[in-house]
gemmi code that builds the backbone of each chain (N, CA, C; Angstrom):
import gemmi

chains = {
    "A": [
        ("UNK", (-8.937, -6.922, -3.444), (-8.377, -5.887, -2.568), (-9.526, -5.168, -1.852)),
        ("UNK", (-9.209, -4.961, -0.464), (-10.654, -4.445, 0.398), (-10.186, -2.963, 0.481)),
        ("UNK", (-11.802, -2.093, 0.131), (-11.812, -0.812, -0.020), (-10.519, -0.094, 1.137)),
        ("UNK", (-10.723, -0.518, 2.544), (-9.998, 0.433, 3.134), (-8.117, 0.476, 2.945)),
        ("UNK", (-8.021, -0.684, 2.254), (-6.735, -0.682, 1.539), (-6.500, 0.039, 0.292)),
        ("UNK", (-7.597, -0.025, -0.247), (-7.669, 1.134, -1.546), (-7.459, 2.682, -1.023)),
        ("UNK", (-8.259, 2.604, 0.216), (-7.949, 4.255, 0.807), (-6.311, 4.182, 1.307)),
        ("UNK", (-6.044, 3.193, 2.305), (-4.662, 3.772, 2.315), (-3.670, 3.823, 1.667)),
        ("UNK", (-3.942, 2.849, 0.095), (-3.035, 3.077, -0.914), (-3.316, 4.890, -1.262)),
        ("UNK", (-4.491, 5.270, -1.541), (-4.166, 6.473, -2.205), (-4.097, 7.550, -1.259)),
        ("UNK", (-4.345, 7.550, 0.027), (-3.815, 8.236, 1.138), (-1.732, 8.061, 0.788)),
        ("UNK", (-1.701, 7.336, 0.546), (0.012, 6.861, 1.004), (0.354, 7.633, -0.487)),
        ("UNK", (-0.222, 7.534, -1.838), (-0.091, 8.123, -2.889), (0.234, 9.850, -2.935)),
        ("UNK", (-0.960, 10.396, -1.993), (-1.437, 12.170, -2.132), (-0.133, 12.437, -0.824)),
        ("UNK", (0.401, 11.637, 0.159), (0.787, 12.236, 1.435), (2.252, 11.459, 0.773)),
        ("UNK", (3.020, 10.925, 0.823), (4.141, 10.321, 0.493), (4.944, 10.050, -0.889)),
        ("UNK", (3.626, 10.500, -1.981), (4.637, 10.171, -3.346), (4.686, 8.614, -3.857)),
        ("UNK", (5.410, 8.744, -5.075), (5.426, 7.955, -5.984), (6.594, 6.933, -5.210)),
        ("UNK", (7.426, 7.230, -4.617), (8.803, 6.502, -4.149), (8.184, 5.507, -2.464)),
        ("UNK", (6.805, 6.413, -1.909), (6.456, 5.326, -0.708), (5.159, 4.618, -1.578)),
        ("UNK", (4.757, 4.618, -2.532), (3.807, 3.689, -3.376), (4.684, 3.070, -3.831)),
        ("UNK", (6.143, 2.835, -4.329), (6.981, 1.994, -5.158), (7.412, 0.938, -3.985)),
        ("UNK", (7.725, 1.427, -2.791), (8.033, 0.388, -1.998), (6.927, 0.111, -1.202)),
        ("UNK", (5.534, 0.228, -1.030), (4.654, -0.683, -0.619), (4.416, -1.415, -1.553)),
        ("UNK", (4.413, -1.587, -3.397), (4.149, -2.371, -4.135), (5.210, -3.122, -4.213)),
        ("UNK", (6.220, -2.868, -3.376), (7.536, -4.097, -3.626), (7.536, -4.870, -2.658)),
        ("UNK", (6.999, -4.346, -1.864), (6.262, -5.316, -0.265), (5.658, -5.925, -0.865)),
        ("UNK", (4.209, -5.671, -1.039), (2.912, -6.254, -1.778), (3.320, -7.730, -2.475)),
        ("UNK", (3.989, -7.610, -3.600), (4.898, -8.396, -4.333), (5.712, -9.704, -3.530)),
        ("UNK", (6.328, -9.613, -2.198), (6.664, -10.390, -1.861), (5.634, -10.919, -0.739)),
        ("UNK", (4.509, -10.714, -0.510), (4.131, -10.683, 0.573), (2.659, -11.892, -0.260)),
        ("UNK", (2.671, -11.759, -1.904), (1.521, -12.657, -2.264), (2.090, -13.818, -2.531)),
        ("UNK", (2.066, -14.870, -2.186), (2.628, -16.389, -2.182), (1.614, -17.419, -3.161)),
        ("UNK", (2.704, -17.693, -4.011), (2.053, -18.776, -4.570), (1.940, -20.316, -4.078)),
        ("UNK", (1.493, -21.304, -4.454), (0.966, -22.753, -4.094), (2.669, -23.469, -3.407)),
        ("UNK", (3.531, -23.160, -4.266), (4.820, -24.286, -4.946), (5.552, -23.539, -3.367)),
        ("UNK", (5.613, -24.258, -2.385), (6.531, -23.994, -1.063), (8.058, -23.346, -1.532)),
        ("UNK", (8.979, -24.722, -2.553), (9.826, -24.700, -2.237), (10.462, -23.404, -3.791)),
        ("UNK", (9.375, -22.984, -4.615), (9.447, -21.815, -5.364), (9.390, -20.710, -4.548)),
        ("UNK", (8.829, -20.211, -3.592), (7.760, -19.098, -2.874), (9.370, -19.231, -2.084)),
        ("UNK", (10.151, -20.109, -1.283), (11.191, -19.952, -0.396), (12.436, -19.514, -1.464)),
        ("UNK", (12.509, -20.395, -2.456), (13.517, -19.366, -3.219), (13.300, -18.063, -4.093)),
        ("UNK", (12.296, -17.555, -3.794), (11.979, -16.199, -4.568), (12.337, -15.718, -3.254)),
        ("UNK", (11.694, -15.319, -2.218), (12.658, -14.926, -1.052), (13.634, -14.463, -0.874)),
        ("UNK", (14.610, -15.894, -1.191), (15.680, -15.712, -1.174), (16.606, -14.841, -1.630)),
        ("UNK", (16.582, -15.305, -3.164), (16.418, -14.356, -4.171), (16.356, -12.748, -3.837)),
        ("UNK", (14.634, -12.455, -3.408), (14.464, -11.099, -3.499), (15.974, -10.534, -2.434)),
        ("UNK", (15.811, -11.107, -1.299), (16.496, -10.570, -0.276), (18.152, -10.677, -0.756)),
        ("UNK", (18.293, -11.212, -1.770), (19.903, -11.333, -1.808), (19.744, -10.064, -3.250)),
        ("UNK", (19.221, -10.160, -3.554), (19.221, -8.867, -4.749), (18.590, -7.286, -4.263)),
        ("UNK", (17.737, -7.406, -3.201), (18.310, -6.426, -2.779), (19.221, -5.750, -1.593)),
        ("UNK", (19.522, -6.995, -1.028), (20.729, -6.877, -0.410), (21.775, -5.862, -1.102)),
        ("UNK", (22.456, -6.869, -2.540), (23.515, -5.890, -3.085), (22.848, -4.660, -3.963)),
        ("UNK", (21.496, -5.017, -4.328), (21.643, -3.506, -4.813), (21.674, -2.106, -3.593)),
        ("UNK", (21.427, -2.660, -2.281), (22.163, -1.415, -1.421), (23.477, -1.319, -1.573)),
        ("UNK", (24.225, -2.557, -1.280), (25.591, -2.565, -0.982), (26.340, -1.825, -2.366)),
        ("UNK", (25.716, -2.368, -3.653), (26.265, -0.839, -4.497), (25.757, 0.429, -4.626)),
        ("UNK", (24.587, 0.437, -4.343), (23.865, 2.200, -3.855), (25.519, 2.520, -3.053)),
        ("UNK", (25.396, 1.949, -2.177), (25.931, 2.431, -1.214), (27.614, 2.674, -1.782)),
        ("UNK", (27.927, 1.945, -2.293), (29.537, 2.187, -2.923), (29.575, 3.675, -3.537)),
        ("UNK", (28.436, 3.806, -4.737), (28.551, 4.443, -5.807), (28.407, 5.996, -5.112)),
        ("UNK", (27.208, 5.918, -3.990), (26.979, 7.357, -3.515), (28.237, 7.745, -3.030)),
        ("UNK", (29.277, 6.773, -1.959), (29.807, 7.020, -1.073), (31.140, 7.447, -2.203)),
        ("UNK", (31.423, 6.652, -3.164), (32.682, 7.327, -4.047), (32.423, 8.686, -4.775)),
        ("UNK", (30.620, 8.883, -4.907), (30.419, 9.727, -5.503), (30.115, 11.145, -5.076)),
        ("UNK", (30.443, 11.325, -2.874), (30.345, 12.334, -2.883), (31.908, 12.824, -1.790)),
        ("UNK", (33.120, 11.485, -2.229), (33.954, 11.619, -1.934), (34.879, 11.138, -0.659)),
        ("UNK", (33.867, 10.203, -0.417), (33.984, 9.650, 0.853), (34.777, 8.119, 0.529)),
        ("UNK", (35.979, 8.236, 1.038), (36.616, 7.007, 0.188), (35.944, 5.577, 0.975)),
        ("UNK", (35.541, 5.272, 2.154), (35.035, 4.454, 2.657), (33.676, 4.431, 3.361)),
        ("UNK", (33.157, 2.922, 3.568), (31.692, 3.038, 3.929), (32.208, 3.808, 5.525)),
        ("UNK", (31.046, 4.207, 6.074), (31.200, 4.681, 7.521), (30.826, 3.360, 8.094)),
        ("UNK", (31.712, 3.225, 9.156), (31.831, 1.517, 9.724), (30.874, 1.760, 11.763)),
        ("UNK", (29.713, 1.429, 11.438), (29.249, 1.136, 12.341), (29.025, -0.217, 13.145)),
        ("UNK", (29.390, -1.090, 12.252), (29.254, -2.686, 12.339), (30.396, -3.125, 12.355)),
        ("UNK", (31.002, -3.584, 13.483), (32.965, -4.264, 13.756), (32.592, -5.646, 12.830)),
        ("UNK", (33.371, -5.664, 12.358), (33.739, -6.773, 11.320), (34.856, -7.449, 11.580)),
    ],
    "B": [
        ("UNK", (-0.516, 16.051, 11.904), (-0.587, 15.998, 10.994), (0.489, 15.021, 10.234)),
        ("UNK", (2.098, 15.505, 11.056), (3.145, 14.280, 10.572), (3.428, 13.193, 11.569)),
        ("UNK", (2.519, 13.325, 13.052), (2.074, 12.006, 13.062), (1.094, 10.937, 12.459)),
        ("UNK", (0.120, 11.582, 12.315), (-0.615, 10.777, 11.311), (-0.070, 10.110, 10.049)),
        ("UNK", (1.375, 10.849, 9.702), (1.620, 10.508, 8.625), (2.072, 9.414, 8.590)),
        ("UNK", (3.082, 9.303, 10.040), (4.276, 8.389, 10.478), (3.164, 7.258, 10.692)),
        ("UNK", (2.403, 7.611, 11.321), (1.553, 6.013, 12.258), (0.554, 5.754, 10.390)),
        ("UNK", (0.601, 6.167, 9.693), (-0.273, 5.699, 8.364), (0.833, 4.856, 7.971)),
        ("UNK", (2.198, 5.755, 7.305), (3.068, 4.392, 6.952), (3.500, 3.243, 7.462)),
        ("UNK", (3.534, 3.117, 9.056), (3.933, 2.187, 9.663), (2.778, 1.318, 9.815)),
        ("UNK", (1.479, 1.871, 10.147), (0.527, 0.467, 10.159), (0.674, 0.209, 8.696)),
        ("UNK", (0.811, 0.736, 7.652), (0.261, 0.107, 6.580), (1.517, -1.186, 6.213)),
        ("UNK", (2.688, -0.605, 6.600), (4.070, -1.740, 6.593), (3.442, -2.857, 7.482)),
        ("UNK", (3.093, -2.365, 8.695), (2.843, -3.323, 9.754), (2.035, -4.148, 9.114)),
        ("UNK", (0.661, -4.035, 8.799), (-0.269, -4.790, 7.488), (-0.008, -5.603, 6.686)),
        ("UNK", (1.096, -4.821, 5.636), (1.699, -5.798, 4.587), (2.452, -7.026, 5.379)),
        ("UNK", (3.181, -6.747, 6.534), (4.283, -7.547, 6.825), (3.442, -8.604, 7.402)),
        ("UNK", (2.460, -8.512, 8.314), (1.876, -9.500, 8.701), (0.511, -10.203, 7.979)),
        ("UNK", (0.266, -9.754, 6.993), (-0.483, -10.497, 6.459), (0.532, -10.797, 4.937)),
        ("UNK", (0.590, -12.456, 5.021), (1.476, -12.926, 4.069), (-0.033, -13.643, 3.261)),
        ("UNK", (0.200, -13.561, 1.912), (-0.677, -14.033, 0.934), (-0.858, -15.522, 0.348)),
        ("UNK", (-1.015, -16.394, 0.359), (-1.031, -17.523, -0.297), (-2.001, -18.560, -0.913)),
        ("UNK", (-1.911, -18.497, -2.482), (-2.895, -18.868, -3.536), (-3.519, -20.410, -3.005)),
        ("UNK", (-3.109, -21.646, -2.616), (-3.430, -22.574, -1.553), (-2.557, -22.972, -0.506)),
        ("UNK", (-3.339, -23.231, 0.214), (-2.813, -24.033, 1.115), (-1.814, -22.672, 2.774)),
        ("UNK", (-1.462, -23.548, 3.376), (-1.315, -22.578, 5.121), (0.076, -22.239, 4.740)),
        ("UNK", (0.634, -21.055, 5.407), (1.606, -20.195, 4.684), (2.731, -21.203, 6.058)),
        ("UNK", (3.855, -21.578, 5.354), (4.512, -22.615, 6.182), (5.579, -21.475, 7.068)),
        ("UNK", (6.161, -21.903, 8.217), (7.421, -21.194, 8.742), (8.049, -20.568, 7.918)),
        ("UNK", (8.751, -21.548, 7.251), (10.485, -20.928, 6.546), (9.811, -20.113, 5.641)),
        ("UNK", (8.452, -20.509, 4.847), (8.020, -19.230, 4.383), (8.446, -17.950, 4.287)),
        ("UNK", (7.213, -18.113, 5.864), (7.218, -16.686, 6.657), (8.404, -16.020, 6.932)),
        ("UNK", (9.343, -17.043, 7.479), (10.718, -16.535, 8.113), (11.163, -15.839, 6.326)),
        ("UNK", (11.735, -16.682, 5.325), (12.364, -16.017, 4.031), (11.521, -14.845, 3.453)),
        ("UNK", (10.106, -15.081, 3.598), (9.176, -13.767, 2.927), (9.968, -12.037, 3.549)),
        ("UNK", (9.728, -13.154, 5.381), (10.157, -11.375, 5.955), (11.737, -11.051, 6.161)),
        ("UNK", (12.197, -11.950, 5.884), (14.104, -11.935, 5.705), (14.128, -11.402, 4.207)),
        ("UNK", (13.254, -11.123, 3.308), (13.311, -10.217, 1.992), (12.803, -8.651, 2.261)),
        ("UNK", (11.178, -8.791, 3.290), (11.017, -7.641, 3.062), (11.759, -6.814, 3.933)),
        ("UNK", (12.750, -7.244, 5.273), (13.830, -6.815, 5.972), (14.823, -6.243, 4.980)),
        ("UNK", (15.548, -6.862, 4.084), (16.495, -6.388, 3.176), (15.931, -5.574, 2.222)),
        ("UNK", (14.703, -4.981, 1.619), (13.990, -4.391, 1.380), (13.879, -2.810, 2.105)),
        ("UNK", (13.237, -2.781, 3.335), (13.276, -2.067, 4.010), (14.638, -1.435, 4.174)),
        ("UNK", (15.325, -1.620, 4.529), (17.284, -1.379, 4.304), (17.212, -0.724, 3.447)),
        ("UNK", (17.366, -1.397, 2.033), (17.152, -0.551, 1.165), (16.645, 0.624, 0.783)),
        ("UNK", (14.976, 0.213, 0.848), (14.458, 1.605, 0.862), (14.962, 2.995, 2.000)),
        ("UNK", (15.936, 2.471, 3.380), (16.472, 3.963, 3.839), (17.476, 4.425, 2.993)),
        ("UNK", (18.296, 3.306, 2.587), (19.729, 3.723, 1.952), (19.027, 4.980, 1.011)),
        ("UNK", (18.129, 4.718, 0.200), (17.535, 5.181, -0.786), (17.067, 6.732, -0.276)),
        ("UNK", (16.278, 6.379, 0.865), (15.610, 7.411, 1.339), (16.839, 8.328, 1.604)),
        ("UNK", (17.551, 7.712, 2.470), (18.851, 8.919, 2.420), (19.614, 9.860, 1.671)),
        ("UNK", (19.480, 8.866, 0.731), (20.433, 9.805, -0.541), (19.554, 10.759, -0.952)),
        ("UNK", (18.114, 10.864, -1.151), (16.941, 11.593, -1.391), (17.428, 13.069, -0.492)),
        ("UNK", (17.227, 12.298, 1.004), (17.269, 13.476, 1.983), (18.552, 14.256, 1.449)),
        ("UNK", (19.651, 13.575, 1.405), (20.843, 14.161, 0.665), (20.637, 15.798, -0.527)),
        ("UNK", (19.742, 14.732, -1.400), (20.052, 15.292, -2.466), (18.929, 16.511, -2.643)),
        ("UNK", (18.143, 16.398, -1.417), (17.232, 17.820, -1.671), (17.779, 18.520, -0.461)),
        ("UNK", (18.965, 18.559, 0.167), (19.207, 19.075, 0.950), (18.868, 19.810, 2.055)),
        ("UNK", (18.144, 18.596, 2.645), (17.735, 18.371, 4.296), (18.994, 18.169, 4.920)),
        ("UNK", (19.584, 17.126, 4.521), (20.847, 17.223, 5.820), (22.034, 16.918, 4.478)),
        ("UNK", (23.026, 17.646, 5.381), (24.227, 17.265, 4.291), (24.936, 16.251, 3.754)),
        ("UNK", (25.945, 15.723, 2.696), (26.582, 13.970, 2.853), (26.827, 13.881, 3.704)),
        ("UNK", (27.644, 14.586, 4.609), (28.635, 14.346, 6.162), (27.606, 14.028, 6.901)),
        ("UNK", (26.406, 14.434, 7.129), (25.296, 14.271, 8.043), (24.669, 12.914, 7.437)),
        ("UNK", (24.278, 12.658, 6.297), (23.873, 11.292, 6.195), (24.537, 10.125, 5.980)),
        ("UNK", (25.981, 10.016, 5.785), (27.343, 9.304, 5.405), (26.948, 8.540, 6.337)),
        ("UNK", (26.598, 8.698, 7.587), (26.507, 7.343, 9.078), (25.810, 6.460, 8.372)),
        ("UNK", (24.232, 7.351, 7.814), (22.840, 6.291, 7.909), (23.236, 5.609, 6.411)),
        ("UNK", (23.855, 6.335, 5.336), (24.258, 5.434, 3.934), (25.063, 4.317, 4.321)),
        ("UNK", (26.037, 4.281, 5.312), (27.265, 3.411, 5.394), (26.826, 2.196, 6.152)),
        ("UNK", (25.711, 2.318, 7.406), (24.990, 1.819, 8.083), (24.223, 0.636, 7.410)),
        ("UNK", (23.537, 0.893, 6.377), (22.741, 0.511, 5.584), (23.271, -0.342, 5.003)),
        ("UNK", (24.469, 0.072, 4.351), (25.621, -0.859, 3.097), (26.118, -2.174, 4.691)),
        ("UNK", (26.411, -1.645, 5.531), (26.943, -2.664, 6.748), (26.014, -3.882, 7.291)),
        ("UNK", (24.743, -3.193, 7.199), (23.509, -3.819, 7.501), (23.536, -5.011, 6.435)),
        ("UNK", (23.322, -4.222, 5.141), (23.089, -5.432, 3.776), (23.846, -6.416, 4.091)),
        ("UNK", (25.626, -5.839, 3.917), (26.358, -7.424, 4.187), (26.589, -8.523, 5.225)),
        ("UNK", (25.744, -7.520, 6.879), (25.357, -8.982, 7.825), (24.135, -9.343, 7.185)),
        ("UNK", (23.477, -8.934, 6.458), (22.730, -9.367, 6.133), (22.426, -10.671, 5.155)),
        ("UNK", (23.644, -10.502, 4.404), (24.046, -11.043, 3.346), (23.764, -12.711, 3.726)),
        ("UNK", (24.884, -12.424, 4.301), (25.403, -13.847, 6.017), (24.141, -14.621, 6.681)),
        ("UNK", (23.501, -13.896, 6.851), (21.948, -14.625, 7.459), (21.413, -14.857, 6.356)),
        ("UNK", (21.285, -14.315, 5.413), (20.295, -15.199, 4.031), (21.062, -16.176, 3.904)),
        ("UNK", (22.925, -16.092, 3.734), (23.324, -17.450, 3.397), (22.721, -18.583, 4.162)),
        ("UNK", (22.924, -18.059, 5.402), (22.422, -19.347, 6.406), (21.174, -19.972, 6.509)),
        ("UNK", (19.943, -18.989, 6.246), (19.087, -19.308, 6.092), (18.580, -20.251, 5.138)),
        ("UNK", (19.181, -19.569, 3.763), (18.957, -20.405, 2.596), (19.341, -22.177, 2.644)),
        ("UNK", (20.756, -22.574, 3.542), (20.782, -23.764, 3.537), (19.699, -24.398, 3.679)),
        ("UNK", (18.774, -23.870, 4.581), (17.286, -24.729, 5.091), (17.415, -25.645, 6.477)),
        ("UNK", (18.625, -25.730, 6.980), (18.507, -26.360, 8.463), (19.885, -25.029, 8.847)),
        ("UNK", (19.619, -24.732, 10.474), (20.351, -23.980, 10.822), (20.767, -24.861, 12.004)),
        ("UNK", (22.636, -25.232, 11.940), (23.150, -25.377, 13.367), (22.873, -24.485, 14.577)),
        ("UNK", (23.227, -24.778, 15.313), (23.494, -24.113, 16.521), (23.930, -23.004, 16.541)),
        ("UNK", (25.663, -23.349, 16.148), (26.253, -22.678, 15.808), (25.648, -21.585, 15.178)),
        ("UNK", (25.474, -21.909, 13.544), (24.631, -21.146, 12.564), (23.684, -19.860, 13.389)),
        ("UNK", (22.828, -20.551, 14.598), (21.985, -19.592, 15.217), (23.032, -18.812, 15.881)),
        ("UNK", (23.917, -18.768, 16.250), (24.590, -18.363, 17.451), (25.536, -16.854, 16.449)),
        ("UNK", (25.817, -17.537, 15.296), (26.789, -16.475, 14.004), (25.437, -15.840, 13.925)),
        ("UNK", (23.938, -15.965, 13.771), (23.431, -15.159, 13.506), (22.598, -14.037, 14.360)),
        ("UNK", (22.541, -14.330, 15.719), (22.124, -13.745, 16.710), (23.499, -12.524, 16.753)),
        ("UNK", (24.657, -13.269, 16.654), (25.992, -12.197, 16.715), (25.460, -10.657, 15.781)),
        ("UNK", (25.046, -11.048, 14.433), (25.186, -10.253, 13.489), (23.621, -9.821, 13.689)),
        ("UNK", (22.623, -9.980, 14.283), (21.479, -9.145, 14.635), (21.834, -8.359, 16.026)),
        ("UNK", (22.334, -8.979, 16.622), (22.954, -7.993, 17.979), (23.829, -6.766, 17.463)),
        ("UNK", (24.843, -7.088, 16.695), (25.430, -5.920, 15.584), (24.613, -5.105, 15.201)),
        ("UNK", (23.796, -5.377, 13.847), (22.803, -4.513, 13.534), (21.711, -3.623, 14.550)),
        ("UNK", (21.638, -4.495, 15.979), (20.518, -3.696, 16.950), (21.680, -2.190, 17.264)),
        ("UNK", (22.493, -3.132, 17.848), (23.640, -2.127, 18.382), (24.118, -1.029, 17.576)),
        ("UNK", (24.329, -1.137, 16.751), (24.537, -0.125, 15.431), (23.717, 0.910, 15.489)),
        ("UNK", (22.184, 0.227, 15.180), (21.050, 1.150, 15.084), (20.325, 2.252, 15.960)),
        ("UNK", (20.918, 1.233, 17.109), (20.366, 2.092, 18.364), (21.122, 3.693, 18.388)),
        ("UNK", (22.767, 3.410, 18.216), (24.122, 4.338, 17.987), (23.493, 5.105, 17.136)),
        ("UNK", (23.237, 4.970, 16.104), (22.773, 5.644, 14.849), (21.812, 6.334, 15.387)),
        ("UNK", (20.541, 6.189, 15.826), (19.364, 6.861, 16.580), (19.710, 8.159, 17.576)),
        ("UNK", (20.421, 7.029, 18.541), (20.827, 7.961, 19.495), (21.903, 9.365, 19.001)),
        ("UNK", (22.551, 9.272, 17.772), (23.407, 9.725, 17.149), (22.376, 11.495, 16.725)),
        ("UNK", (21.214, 11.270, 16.851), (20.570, 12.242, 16.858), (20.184, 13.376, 15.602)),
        ("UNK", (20.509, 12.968, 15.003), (21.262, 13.712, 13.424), (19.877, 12.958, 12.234)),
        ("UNK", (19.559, 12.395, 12.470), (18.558, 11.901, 11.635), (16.981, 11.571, 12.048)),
        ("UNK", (16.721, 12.415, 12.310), (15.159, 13.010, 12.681), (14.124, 13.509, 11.292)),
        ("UNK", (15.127, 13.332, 10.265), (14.238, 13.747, 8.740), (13.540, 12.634, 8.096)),
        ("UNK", (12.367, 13.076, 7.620), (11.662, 11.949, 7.038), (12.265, 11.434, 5.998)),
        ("UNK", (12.131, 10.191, 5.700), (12.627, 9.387, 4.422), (11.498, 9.744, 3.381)),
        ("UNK", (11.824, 10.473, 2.439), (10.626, 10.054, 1.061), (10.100, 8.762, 0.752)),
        ("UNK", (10.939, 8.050, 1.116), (10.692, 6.779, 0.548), (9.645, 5.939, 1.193)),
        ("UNK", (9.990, 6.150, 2.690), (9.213, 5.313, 3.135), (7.934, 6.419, 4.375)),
        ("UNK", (8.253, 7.341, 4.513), (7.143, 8.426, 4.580), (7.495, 8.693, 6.643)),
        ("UNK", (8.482, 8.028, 6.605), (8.735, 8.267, 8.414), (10.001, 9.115, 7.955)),
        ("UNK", (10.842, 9.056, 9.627), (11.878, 9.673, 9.887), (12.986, 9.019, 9.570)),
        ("UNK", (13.521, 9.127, 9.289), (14.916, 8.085, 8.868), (15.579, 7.320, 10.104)),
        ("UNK", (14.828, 8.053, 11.734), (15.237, 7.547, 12.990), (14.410, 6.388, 12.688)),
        ("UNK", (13.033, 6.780, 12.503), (12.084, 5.619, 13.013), (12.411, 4.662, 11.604)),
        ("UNK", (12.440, 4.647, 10.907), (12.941, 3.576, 9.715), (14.618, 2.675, 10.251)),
        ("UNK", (15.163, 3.155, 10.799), (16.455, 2.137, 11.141), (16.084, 1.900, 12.576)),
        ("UNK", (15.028, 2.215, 13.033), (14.345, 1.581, 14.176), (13.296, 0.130, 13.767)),
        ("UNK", (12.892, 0.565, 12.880), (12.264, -0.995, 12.098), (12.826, -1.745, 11.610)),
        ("UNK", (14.392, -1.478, 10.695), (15.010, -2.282, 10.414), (15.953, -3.151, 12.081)),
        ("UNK", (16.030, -2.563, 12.652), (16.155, -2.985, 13.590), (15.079, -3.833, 14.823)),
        ("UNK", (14.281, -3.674, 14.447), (13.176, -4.314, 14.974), (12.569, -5.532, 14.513)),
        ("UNK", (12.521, -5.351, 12.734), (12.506, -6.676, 11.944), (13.262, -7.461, 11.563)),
        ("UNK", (14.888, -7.414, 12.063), (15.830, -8.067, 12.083), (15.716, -9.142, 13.812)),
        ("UNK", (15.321, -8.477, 14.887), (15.028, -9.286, 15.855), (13.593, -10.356, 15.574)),
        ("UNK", (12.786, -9.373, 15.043), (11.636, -10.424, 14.691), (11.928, -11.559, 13.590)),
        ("UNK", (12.991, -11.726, 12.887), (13.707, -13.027, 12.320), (14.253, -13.842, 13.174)),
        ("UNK", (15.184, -13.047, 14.022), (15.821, -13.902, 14.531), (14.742, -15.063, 15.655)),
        ("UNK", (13.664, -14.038, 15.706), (12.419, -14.840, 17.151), (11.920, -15.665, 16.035)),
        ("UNK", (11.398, -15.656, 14.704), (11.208, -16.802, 13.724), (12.359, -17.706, 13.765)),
        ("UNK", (13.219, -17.379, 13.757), (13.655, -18.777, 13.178), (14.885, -19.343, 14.644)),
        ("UNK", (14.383, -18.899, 15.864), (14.814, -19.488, 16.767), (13.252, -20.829, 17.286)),
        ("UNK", (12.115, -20.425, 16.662), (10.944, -20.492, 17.269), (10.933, -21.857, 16.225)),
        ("UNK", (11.384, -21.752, 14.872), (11.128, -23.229, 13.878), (12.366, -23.871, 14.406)),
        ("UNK", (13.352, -24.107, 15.071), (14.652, -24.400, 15.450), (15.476, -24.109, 13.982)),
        ("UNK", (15.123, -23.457, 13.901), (16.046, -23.686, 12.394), (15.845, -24.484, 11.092)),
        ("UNK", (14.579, -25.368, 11.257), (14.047, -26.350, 10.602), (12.933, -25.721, 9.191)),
        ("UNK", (12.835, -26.407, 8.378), (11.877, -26.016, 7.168), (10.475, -25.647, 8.136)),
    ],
}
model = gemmi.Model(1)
for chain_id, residues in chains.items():
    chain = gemmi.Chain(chain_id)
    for i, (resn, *xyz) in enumerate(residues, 1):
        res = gemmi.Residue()
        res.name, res.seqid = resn, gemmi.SeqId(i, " ")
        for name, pos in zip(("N", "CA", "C"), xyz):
            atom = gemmi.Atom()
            atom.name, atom.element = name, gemmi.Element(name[0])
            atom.pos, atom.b_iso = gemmi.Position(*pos), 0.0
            res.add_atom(atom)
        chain.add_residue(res)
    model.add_chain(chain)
structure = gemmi.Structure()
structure.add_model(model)
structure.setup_entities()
């Protein structure tokens, strides 16, 4: 890891918190690729379909939980 | 001072996103295309997240962030739809054509949402405004679609 990435990790640490260091290390994470192509394309996958639904239930649980019986529909379906 | 802040988190996203890592050998298309079709659904996430934050320390109220939470949950499940497609590993025509639909959605959405004016508060999460964060998710949803119009759809 090159020093000036060390600075803007702990710049991003003192100015943003523990929650914008949790999601640059969840970047980080998908962003180091191993050798095996067709492993590295289904971790991907993977990541993006898991956290796909863990919004889509964020999103249920807040929305029942502050009384709002449905998502707000910006996207025609 | 909170520009500096905004242009620190975004180059440093910008950074991560374009420099992809790989132990040997040249980092292939579909790679690239699935690496950043994760950290896209990622990013999503982290506003949904950021929102409820803004929520819950009461910057803006549920009624005021209900658009950008619901937005987010709408986003995930076109989203959903393009990983399916992607994941097959060859994309029809067609296939491109269902998925340009559902990134034109998401632009269109986002832009509404922006222009909607109501969300000018920074995300904790990701250290911008919650405007300029569904401005990237919107921005890195077109930059998929320019990947994987650019491999034809091919590995």
């Amino acid at each position: 890891m090159n020093p000036q990435l060390i600075q803007e990790i702990i710049a991003l640490i003192v100015q943003g918190g523990p929650l914008a260091f949790q999601l640059f290390l969840k970047l980080e994470s998908y962003l180091n690729l191993g050798a095996d192509v067709k492993a590295n394309i289904a971790n991907a996958i993977a990541a993006a379909n898991a956290a796909d639904q863990d919004t889509i239930n964020r999103v249920g649980a807040w929305m029942a939980a502050n009384g709002f019986k449905a998502q707000v529909t910006f996207i025609a379906q | 001072m909170r520009r500096t802040r905004i242009s620190l988190a975004v180059l440093l996203l910008l950074a991560t996103v374009a420099c992809i890592h790989k132990t040997s050998g040249k980092v292939t298309p579909m790679e690239r295309l699935t690496t950043d079709n994760a950290v896209f659904a990622q990013l999503n996430n982290s506003v949904e997240q950021g929102a409820e934050a803004v929520a819950a320390a009461g910057l803006l109220s549920p009624a005021q962030v209900a658009p950008v939470i619901g937005w987010t949950g709408q986003v995930a499940q076109a989203h959903q739809q393009i990983t399916a497609i992607i994941a097959k590993g060859s994309v029809s025509a067609s296939d491109l054509t269902t998925i340009q639909a559902l990134v034109a959605q998401i632009q269109q959405s986002g832009i509404a949402l922006v222009n909607s004016g109501a969300i000018g508060v920074k995300n904790p999460k990701s250290q911008q405004t919650i405007s300029a964060d569904v401005t990237a998710v919107t921005n890195l949803a077109q930059a998929i679609l320019a990947e994987l119009t650019q491999i034809g759809g091919g590995k």
